[in-house]
Biopython code that builds the backbone (N, CA, C, O; Angstrom):
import numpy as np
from Bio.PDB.StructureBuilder import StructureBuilder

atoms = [
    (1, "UNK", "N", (1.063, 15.515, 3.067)),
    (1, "UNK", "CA", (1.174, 14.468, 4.070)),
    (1, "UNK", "C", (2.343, 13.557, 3.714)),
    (1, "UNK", "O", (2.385, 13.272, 2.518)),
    (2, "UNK", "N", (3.317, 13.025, 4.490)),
    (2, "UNK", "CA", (4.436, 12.719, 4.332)),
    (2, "UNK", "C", (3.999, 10.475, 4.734)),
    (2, "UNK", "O", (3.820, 9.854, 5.781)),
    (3, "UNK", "N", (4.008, 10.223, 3.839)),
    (3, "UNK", "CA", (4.060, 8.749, 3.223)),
    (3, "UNK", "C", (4.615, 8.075, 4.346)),
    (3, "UNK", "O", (5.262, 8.787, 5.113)),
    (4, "UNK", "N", (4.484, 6.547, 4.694)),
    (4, "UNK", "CA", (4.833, 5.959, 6.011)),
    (4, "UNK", "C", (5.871, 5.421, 5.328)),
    (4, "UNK", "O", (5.385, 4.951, 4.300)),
    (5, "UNK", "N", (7.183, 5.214, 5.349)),
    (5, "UNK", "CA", (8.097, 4.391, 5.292)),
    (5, "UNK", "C", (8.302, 2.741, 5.492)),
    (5, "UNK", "O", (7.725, 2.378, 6.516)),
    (6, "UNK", "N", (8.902, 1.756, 4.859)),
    (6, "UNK", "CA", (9.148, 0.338, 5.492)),
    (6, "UNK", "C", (10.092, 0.688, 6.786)),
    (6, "UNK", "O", (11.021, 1.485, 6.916)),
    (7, "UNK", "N", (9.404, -0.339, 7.787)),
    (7, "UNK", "CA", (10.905, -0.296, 8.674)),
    (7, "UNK", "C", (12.072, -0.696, 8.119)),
    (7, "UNK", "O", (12.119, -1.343, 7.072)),
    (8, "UNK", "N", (13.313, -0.253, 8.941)),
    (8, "UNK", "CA", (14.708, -0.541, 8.604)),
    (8, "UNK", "C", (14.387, -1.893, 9.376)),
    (8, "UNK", "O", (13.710, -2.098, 10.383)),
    (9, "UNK", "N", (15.348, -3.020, 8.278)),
    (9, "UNK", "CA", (15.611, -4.004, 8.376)),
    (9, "UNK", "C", (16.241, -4.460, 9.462)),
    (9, "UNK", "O", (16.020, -5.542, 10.007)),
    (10, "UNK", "N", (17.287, -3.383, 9.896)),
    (10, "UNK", "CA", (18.316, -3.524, 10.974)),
    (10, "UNK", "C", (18.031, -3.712, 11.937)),
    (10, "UNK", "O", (18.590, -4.272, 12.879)),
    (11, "UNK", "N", (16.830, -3.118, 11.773)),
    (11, "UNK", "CA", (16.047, -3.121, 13.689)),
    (11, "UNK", "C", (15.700, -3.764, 13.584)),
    (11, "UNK", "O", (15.609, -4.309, 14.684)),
    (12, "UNK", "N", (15.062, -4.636, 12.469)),
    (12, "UNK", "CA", (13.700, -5.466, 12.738)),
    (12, "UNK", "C", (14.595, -7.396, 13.225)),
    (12, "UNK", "O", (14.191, -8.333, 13.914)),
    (13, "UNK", "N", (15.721, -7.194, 12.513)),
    (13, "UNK", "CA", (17.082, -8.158, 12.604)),
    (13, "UNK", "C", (17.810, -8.636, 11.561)),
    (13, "UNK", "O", (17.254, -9.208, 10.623)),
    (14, "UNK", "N", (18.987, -8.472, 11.608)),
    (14, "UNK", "CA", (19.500, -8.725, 10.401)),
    (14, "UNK", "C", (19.235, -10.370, 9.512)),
    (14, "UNK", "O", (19.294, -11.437, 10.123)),
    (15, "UNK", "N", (19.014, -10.296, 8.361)),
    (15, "UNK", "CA", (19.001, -11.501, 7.241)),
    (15, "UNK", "C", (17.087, -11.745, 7.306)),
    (15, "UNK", "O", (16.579, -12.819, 6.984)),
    (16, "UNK", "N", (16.356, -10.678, 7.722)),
    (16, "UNK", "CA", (15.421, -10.761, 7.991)),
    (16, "UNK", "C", (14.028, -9.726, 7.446)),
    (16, "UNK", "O", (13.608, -8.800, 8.140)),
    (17, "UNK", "N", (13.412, -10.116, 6.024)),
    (17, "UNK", "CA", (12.906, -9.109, 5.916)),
    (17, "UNK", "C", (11.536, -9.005, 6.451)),
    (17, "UNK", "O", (11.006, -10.003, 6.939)),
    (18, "UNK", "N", (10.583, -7.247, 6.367)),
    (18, "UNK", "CA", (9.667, -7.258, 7.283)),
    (18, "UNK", "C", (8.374, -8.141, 6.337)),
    (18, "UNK", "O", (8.201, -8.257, 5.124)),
    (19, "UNK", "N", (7.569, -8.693, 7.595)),
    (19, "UNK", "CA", (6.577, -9.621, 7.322)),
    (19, "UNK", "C", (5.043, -8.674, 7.491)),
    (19, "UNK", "O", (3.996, -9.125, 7.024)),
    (20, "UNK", "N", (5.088, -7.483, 8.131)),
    (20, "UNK", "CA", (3.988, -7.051, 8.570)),
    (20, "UNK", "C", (4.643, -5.243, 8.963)),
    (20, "UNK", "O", (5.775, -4.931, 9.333)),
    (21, "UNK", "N", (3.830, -4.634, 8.788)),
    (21, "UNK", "CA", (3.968, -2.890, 8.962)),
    (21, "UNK", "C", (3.371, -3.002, 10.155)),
    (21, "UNK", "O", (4.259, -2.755, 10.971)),
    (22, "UNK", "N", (2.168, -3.282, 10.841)),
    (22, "UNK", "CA", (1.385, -3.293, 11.894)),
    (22, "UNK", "C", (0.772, -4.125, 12.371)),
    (22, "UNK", "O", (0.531, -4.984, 11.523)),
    (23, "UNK", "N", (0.259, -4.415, 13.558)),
    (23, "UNK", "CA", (-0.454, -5.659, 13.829)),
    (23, "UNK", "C", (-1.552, -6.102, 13.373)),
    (23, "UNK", "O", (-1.987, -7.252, 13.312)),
    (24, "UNK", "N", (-2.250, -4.501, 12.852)),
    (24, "UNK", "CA", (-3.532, -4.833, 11.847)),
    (24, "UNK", "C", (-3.573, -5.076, 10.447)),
    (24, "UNK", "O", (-4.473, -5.347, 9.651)),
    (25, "UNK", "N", (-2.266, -4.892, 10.367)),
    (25, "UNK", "CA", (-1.622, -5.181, 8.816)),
    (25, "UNK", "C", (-1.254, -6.746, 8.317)),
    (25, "UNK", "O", (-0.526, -7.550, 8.900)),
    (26, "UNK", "N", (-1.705, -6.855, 7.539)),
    (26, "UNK", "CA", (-2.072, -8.237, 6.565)),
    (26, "UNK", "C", (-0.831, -8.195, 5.730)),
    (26, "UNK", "O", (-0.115, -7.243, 6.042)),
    (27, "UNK", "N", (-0.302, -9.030, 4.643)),
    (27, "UNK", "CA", (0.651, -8.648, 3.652)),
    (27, "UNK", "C", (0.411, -9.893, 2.322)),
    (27, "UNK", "O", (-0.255, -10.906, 2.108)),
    (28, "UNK", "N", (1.453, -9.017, 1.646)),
    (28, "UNK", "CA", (0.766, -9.869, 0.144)),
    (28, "UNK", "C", (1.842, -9.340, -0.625)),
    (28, "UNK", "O", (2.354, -8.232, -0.467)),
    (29, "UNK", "N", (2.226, -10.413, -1.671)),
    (29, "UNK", "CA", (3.326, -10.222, -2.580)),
    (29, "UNK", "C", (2.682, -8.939, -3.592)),
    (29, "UNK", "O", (1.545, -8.740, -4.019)),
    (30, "UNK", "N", (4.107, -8.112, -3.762)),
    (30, "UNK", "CA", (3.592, -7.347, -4.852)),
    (30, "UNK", "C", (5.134, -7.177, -5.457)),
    (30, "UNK", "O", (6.222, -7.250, -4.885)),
    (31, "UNK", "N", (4.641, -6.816, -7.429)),
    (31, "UNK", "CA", (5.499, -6.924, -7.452)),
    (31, "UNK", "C", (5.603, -5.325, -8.413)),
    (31, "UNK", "O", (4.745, -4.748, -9.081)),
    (32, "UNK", "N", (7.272, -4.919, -8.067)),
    (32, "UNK", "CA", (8.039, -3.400, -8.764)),
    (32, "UNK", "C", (8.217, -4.001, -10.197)),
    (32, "UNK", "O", (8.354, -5.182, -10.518)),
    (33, "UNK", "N", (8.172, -2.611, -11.156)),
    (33, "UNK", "CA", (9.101, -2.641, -12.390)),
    (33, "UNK", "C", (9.995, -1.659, -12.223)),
    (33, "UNK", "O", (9.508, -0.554, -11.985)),
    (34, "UNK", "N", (11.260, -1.746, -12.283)),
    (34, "UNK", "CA", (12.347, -0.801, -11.724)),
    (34, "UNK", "C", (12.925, -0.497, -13.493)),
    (34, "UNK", "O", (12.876, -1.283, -14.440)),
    (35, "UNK", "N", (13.407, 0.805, -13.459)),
    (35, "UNK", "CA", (13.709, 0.814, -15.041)),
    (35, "UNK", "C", (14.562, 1.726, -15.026)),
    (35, "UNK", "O", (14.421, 2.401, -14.007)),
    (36, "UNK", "N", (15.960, 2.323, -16.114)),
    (36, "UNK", "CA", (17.143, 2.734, -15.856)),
    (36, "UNK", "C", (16.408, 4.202, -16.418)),
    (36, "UNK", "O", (15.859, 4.326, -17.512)),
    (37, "UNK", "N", (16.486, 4.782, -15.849)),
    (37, "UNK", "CA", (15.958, 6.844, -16.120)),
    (37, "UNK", "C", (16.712, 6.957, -17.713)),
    (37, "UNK", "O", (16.059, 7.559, -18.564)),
    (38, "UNK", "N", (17.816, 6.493, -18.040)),
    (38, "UNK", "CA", (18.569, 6.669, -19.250)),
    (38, "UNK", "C", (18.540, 5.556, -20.358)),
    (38, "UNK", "O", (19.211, 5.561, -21.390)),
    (39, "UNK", "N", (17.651, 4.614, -19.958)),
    (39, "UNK", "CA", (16.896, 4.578, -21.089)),
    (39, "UNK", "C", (16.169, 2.768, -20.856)),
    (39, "UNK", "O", (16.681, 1.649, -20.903)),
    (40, "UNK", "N", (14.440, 3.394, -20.543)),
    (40, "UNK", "CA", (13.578, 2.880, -19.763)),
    (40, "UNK", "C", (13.129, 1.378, -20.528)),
    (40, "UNK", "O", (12.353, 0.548, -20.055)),
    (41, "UNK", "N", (13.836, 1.297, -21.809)),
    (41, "UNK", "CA", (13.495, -0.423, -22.354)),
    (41, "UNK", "C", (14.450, -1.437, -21.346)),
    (41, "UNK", "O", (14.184, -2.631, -21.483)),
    (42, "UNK", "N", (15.463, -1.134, -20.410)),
    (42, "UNK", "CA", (15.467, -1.655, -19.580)),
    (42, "UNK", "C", (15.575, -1.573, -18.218)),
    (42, "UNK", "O", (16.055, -0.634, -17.582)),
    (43, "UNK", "N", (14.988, -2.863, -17.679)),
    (43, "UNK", "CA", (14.376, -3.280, -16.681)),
    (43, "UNK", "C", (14.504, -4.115, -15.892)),
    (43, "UNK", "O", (15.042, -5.141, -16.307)),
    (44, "UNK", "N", (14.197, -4.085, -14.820)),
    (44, "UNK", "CA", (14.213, -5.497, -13.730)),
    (44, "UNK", "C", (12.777, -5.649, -12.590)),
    (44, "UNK", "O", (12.402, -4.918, -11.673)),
    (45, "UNK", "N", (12.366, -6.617, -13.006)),
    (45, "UNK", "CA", (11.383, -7.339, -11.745)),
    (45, "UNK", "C", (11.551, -7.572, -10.600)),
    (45, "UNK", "O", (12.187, -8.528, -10.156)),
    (46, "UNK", "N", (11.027, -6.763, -10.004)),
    (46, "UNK", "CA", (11.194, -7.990, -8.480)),
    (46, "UNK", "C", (10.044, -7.827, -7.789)),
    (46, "UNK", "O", (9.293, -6.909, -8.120)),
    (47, "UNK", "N", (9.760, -8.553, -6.879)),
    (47, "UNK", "CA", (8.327, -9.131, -5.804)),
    (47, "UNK", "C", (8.981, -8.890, -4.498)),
    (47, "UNK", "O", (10.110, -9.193, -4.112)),
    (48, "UNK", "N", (7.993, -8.265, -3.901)),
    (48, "UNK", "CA", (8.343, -8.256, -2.537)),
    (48, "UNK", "C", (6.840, -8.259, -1.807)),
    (48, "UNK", "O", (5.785, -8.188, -2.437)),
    (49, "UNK", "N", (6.949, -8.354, -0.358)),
    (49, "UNK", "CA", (6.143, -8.590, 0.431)),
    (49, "UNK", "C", (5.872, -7.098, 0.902)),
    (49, "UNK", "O", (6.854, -6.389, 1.123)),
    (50, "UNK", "N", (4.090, -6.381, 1.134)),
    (50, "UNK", "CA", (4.313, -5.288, 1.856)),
    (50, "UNK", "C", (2.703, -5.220, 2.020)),
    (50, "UNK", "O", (1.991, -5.699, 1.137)),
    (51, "UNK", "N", (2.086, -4.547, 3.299)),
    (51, "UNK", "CA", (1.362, -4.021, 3.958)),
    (51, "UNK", "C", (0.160, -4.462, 2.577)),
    (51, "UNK", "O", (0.316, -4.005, 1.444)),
    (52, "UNK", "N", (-0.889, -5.314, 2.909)),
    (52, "UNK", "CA", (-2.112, -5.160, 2.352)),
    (52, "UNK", "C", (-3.314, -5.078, 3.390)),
    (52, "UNK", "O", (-3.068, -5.317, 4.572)),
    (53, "UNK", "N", (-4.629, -4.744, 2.987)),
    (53, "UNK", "CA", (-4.866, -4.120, 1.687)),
    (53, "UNK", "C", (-3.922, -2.440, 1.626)),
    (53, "UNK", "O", (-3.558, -1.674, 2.519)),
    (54, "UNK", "N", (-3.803, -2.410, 0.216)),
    (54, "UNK", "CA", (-3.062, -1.012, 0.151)),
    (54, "UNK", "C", (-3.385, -0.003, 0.962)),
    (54, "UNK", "O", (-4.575, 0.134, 1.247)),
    (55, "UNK", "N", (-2.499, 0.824, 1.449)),
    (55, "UNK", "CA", (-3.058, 2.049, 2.351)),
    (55, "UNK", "C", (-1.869, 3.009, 1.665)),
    (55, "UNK", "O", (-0.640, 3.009, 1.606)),
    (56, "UNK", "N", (-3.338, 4.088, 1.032)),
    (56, "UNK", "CA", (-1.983, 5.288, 0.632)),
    (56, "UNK", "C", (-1.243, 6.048, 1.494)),
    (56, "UNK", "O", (-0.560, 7.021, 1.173)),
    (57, "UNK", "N", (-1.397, 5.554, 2.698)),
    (57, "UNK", "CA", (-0.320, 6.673, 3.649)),
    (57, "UNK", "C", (1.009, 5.854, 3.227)),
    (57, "UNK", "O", (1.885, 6.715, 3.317)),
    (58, "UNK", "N", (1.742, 4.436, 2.741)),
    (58, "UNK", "CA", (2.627, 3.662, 2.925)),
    (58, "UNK", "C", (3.057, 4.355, 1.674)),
    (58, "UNK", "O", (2.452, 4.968, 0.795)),
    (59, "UNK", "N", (4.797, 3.933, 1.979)),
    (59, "UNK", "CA", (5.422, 4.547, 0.719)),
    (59, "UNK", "C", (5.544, 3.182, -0.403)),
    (59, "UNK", "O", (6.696, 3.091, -0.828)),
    (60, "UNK", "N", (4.957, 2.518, -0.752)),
    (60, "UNK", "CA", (5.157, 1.626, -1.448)),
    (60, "UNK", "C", (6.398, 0.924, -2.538)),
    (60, "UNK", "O", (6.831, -0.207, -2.757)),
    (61, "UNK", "N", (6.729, 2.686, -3.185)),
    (61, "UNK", "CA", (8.216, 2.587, -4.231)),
    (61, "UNK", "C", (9.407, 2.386, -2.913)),
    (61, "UNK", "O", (10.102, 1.370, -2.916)),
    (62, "UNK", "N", (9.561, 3.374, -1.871)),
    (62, "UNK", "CA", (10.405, 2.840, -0.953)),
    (62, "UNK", "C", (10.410, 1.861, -0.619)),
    (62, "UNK", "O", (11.543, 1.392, -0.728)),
    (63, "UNK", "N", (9.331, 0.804, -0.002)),
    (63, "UNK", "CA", (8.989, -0.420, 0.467)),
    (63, "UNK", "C", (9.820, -1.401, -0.870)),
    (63, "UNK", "O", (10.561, -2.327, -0.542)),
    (64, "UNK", "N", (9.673, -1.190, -1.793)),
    (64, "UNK", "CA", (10.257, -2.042, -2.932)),
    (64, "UNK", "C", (11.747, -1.928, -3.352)),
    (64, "UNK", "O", (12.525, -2.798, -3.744)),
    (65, "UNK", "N", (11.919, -0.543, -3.144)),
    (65, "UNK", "CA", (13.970, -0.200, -3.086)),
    (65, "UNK", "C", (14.222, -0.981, -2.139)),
    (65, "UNK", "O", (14.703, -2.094, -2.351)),
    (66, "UNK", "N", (13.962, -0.567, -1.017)),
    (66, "UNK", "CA", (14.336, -1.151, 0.431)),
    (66, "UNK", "C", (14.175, -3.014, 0.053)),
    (66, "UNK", "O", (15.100, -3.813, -0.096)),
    (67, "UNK", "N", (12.978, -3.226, -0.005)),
    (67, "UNK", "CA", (13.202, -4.788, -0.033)),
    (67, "UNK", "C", (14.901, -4.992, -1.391)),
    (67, "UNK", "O", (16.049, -5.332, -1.108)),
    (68, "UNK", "N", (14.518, -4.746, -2.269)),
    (68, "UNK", "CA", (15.546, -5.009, -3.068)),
    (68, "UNK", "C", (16.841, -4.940, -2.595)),
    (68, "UNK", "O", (17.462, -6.000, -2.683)),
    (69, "UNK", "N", (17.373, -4.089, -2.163)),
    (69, "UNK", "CA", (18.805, -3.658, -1.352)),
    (69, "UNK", "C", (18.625, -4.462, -0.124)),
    (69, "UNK", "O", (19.641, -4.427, 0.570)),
    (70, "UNK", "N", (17.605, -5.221, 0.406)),
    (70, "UNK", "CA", (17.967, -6.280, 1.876)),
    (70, "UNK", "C", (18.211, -7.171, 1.173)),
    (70, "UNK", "O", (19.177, -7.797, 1.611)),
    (71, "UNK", "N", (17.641, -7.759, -0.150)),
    (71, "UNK", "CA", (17.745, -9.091, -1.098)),
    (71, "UNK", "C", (19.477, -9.187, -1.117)),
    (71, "UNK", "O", (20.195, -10.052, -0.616)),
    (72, "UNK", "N", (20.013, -7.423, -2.227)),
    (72, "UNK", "CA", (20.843, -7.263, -2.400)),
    (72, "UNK", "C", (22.334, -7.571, -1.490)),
    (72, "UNK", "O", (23.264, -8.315, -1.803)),
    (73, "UNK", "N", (22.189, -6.801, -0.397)),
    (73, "UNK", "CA", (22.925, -6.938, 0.629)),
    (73, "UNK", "C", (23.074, -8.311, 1.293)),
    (73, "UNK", "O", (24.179, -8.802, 1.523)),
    (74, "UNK", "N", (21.753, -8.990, 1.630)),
    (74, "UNK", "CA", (22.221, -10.694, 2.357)),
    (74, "UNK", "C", (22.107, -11.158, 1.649)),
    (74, "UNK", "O", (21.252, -12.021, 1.848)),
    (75, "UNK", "N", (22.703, -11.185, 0.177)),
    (75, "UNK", "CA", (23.325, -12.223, -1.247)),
    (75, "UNK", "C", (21.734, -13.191, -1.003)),
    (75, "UNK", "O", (21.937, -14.363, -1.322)),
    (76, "UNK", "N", (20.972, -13.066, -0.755)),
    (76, "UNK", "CA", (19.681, -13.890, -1.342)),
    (76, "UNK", "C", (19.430, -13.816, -2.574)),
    (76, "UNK", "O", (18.785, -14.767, -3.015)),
    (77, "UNK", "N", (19.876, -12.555, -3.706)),
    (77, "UNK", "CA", (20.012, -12.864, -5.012)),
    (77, "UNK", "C", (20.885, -13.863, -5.446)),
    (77, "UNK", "O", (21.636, -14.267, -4.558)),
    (78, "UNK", "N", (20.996, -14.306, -6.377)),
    (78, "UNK", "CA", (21.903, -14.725, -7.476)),
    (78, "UNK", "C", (21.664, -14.678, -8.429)),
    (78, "UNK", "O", (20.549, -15.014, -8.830)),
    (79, "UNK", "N", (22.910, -14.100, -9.451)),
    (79, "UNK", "CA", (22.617, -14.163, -11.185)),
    (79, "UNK", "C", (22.815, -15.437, -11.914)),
    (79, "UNK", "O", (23.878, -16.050, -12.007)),
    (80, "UNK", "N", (21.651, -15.770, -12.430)),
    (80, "UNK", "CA", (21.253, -16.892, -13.597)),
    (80, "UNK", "C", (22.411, -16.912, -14.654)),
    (80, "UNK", "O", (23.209, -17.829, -14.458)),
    (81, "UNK", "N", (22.672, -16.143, -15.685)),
    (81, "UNK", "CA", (23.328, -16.016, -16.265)),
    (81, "UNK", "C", (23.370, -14.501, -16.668)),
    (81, "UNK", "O", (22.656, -13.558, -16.328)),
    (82, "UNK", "N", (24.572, -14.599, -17.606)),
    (82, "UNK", "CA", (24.515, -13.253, -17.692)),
    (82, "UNK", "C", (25.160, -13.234, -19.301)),
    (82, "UNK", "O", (25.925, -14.183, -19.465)),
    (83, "UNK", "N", (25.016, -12.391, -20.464)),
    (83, "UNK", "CA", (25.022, -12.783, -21.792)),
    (83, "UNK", "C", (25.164, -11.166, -22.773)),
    (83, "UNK", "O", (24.826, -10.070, -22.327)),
    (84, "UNK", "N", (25.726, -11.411, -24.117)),
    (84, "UNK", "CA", (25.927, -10.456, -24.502)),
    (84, "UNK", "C", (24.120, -10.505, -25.012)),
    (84, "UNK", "O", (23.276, -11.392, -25.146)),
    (85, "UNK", "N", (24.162, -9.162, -25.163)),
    (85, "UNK", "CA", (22.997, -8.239, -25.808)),
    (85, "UNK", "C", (23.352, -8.243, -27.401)),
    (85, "UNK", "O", (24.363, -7.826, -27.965)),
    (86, "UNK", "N", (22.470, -8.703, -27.804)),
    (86, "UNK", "CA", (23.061, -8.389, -29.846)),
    (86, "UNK", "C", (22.854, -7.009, -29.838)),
    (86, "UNK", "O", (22.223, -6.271, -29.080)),
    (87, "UNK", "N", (23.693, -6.767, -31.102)),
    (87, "UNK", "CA", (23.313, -5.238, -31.275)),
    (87, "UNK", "C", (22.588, -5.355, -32.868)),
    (87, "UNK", "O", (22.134, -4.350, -33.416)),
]
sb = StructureBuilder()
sb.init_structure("model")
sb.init_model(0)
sb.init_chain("A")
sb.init_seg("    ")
for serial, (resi, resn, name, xyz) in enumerate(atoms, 1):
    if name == "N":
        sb.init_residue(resn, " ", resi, " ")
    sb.init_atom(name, np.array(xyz, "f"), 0.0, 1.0, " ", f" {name:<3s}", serial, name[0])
structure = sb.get_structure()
């Protein structure tokens, strides 16, 4: 069975992320641990908003790329600082 996707942002309007999957759909912060495949001690947090209570038809890891890359894209991030790593 093939997982429900987040809507595209684009449609929904730009600088605008989604608040709700369905009309019977509720939502609630959740939050990703995203981690580099080449070597998983690091990491990044992020929270996003998506479809509660959970329903396993939703793709949830997509729902969390996707939010990240709308963050990404309408500069709603900013970096705090940024610093060498000791070795």
């Amino acid at each position: 069975m093939t997982k429900k996707s987040p809507p595209d942002w684009k449609i929904i309007g730009e600088g605008s992320a989604p608040t709700k999957y369905s009309s019977s759909s509720r939502v609630r912060w959740f939050r990703a641990t995203l981690l580099d495949a080449a070597n998983p001690d690091r990491t990044i947090v992020y929270e996003f908003e998506a479809p509660f209570p959970v329903d396993p038809d939703i793709d949830y890891e997509q729902w969390a790329i996707n939010a990240l890359l709308h963050a990404l894209s309408s500069n709603t991030l900013k970096i705090r600082d940024i610093e060498p790593i000791e070795e």
